[in-house]
C-alpha positions in Angstrom: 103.9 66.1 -158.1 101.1 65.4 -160.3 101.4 62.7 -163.3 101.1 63.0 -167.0 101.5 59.2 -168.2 97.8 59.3 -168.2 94.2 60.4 -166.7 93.8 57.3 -164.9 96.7 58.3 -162.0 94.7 61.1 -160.8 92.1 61.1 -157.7 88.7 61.4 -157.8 86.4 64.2 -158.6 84.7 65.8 -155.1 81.4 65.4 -155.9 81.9 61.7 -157.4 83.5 60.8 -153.8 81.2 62.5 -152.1 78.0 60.5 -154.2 79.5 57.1 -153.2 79.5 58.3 -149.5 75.9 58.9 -149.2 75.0 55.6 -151.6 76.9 54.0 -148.3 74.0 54.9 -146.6 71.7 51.9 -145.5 70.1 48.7 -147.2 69.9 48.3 -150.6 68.8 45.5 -153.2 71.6 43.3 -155.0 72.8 43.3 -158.8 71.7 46.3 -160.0 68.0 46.2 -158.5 68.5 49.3 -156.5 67.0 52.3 -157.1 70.4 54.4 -157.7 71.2 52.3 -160.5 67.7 53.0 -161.7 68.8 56.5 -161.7 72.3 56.0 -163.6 70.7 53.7 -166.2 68.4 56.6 -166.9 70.4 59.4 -166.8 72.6 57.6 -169.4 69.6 57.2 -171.6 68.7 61.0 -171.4 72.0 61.9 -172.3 71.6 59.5 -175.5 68.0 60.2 -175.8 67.0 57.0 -176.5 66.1 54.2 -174.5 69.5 52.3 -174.9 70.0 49.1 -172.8 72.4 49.9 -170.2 74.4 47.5 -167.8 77.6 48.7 -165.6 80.8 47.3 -165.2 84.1 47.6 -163.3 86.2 48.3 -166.3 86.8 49.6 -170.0 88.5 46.3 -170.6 84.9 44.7 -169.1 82.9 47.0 -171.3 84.6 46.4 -174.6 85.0 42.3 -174.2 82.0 41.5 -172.8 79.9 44.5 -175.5 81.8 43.0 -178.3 81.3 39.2 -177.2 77.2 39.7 -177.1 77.0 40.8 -181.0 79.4 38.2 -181.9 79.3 34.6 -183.5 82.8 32.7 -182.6 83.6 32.9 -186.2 82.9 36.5 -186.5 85.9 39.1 -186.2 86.2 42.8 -185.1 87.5 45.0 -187.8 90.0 47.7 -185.7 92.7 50.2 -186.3 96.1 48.6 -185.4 96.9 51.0 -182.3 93.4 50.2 -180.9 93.5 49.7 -177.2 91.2 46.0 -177.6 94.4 45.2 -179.9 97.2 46.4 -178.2 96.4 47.3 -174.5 94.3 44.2 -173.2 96.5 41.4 -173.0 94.5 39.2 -175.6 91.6 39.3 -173.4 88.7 39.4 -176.5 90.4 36.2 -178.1 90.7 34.2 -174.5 87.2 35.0 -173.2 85.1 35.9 -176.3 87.2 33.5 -178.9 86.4 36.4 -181.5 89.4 37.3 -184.1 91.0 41.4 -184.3 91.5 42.0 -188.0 93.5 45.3 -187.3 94.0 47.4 -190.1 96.7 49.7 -190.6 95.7 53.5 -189.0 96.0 56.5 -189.7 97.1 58.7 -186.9 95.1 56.7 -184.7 92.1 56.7 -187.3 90.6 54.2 -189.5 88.1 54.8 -193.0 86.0 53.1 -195.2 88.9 52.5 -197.7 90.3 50.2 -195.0 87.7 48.1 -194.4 86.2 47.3 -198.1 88.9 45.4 -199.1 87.9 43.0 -195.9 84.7 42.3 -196.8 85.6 39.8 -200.1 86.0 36.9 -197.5 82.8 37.1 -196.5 80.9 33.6 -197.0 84.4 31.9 -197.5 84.4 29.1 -194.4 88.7 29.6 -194.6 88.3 33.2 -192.9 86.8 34.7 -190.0 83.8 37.0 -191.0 83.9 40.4 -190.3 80.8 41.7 -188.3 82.0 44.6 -186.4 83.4 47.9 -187.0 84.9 49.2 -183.5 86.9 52.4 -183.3 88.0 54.1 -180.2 86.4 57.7 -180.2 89.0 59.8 -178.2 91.5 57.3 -180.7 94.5 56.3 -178.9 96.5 58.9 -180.5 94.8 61.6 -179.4 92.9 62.1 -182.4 88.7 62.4 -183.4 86.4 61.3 -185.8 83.9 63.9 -186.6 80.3 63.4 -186.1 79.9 62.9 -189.7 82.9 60.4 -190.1 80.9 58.4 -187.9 78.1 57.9 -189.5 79.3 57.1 -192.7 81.4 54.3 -190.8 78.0 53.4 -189.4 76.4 53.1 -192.6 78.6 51.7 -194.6 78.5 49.1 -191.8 74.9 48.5 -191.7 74.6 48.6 -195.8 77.4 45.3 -195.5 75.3 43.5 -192.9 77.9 44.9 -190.0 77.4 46.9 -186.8 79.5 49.6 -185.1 81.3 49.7 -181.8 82.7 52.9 -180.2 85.3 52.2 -177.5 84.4 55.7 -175.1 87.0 55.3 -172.8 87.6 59.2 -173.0 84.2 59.7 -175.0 83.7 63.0 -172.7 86.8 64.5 -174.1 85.5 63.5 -177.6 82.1 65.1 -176.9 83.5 68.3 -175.6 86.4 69.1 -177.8 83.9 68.3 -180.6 81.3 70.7 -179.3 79.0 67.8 -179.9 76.0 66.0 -177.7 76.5 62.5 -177.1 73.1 62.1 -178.8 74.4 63.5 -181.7 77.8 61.7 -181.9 76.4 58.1 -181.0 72.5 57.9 -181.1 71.6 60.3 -184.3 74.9 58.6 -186.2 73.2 54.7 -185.9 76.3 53.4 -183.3 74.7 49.9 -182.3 77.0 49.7 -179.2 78.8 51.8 -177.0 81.9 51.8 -174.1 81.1 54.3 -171.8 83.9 55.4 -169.7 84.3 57.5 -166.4 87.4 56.4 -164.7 89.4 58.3 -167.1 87.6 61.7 -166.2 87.0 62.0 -162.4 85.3 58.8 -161.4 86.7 55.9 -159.1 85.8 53.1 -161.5 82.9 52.1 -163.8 82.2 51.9 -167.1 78.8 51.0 -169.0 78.4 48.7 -171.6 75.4 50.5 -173.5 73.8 48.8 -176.5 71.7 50.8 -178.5 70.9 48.0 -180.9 67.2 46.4 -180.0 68.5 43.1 -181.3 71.1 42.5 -178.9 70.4 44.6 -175.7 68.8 42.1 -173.7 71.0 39.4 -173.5 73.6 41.2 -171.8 72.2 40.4 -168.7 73.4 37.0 -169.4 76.9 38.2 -171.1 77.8 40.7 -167.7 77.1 37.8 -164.9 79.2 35.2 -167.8 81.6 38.0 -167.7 82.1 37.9 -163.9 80.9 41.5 -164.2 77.6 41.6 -162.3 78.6 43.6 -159.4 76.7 42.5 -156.1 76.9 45.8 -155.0 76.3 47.9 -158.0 75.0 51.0 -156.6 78.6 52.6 -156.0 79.1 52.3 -159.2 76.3 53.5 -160.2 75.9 56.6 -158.3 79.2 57.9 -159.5 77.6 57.9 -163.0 75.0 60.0 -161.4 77.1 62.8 -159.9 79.2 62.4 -163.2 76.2 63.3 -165.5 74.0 66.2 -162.8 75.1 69.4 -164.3 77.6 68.3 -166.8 80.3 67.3 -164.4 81.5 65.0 -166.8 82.0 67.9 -169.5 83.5 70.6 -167.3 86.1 67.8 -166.5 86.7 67.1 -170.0 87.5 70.5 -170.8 89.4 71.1 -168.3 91.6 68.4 -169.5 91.3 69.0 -173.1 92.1 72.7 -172.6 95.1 71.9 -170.6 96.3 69.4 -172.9 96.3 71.9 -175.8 98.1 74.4 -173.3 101.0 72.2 -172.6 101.3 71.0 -176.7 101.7 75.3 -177.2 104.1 75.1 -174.3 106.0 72.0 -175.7 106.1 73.6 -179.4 108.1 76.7 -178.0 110.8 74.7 -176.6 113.8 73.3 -178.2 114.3 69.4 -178.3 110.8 68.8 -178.7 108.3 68.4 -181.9 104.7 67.7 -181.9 103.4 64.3 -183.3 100.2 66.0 -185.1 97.8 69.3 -183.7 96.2 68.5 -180.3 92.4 68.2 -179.6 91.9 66.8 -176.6 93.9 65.8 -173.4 96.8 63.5 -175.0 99.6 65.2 -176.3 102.4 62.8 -178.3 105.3 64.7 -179.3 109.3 63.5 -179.9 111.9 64.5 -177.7 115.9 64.3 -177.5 116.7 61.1 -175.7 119.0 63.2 -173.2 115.8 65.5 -172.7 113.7 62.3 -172.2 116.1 61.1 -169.6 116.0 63.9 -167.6 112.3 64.7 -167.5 111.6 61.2 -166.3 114.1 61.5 -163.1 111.1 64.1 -161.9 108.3 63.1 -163.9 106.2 59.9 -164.8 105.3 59.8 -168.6 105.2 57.3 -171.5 107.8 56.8 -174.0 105.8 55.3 -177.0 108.5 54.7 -179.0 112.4 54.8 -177.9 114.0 54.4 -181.1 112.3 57.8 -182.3 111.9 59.5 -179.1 108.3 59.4 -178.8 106.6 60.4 -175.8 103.1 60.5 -174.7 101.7 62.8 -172.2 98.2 63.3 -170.5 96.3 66.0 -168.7 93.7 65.0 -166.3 90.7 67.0 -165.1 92.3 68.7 -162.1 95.9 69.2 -163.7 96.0 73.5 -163.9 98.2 75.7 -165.7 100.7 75.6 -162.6 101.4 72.2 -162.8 102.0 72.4 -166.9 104.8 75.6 -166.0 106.5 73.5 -163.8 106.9 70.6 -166.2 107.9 72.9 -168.5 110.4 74.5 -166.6 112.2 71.6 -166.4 113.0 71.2 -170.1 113.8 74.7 -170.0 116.0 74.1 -167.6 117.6 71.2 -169.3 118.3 73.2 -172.7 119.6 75.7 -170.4 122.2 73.7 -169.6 
């Protein structure tokens, strides 16, 4: 039975598997000297088009603590939405390792604006408060939601007008790019993003993310922040060549929509059935919605699924790149079969 808790429980894509099979093949230099992580590093670039500084980790946990901890000063803080996942889903890890304060802000399905961040800005230059110096949203947010191109880069330049920089947490980036109809050129390059999670594992890849600065200033000295990070892989070109079957021909788009399109065929499914009401319209491949708690209680005997909050009966489900129209008819059928009762 396949899973919708989330994209991270399925398998991974054929031609990503296949990729790290032949990188198996003989000798290769250390730490990211081989030539397949040439490759990735410039494929990544392409799909930017620009010559960002790019440097490969295990995880988006990885990519956003140690990206966040090189444009930082100790006393510097990270302006996020409240629901971001460096807030809520990584176990305090930017406060242990990079000693950097969240100011979380409150969001707005997921979202965060200009209007929430102003107000912030009067403690700069008062010793008593941590100074905020980045902007970071999450771009697929966490509920499910976009910004649009144009969103950000007026997040971008507001930041860079107030002497900040901007950080996009790309965990599910693909899905951002292709329900957008977007290039990632266009969405992070042309809008003036200074740094960049890129994520894979979410959308058909084994593991890897990239830590991608696109900010001059700042690129170089993650060298330093990765192996600080205990993230300098010794054997980087597995890594790395998944990134390289996950970019030739768009693989990482055609799973995205895949994903996205299923995701927005199982919210039509969920809104025909009773017991169940949609959080807000659907976009990409995370679908929240609120549910009976009798309903609840029987889908999860058969299926695995988040409950995002219990008191209200929220639930959150997602598609991955290989879940098909099958597998969304039989999940279905079991609330039908449940109001059927």
């Amino acid at each position: 039975m396949k899973m919708f808790k989330s994209d991270n429980t399925s398998g991974v894509h054929p031609k990503i598997m296949e990729a790290v099979i032949k990188a198996n093949e003989g000798y290769a230099h250390a730490y990211g000297e081989d030539d397949i992580t040439k490759r990735a590093e410039d494929k990544i670039r392409e799909a930017l088009g620009c010559d960002a500084d790019v440097f490969f980790v295990t995880t988006g946990t990885a990519a956003n603590v140690i990206g966040l901890m090189g444009l930082l000063r100790t006393y510097e803080g990270i302006v996020s939405a409240e629901t971001a996942h460096i807030n809520v889903d990584e176990c305090g890890a930017m406060e242990k390792f990079a000693g950097n304060k969240i100011i979380q802000v409150p969001n707005r399905e997921g979202k965060i604006s200009i209007d929430d961040i102003e107000p912030l800005l009067e403690v700069i230059g008062d010793e008593h408060s941590a100074q905020p110096k980045v902007i970071s949203i999450s771009q697929t947010t966490e509920m499910g939601t976009l910004y649009t191109v144009d969103e950000i880069k007026e997040l971008a330049d507001f930041a860079h007008s107030n002497n900040m920089l901007l950080h996009v947490d790309g965990a599910r980036i693909a899905n951002a790019v292709q329900a957008l109809g977007t290039t990632l050129k266009e969405m992070i390059t042309d809008t003036g993003v200074d740094l960049l999670s890129f994520g894979g594992t979410k959308n058909g890849m084994m593991m890897g993310e990239a830590i991608v600065s696109l900010n001059k200033e700042f690129g170089k000295g993650y060298l330093f922040h990765r192996k600080q990070g205990m993230q300098l892989v010794s054997k980087m070109r597995y890594i790395s060549a998944q990134f390289i079957a996950y970019l030739q021909d768009d693989l990482w788009i055609e799973n995205a929509k895949n994903a996205n399109q299923m995701g927005k065929y199982l919210a039509e499914r969920l809104s025909q059935q009773d017991g169940v009401q949609l959080y807000a319209p659907v976009s990409t491949n995370m679908v929240f919605a609120f549910m009976d708690k009798g309903l609840i209680e029987h889908l999860a005997r058969t299926f695995k699924f988040y409950v995002t909050d219990p008191s209200a009966g929220q639930v959150r489900f997602v598609t991955s790149y290989d879940i098909t129209k099958e597998d969304v008819d039989k999940f279905v059928d079991h609330i039908r079969e449940y109001n059927n009762k």
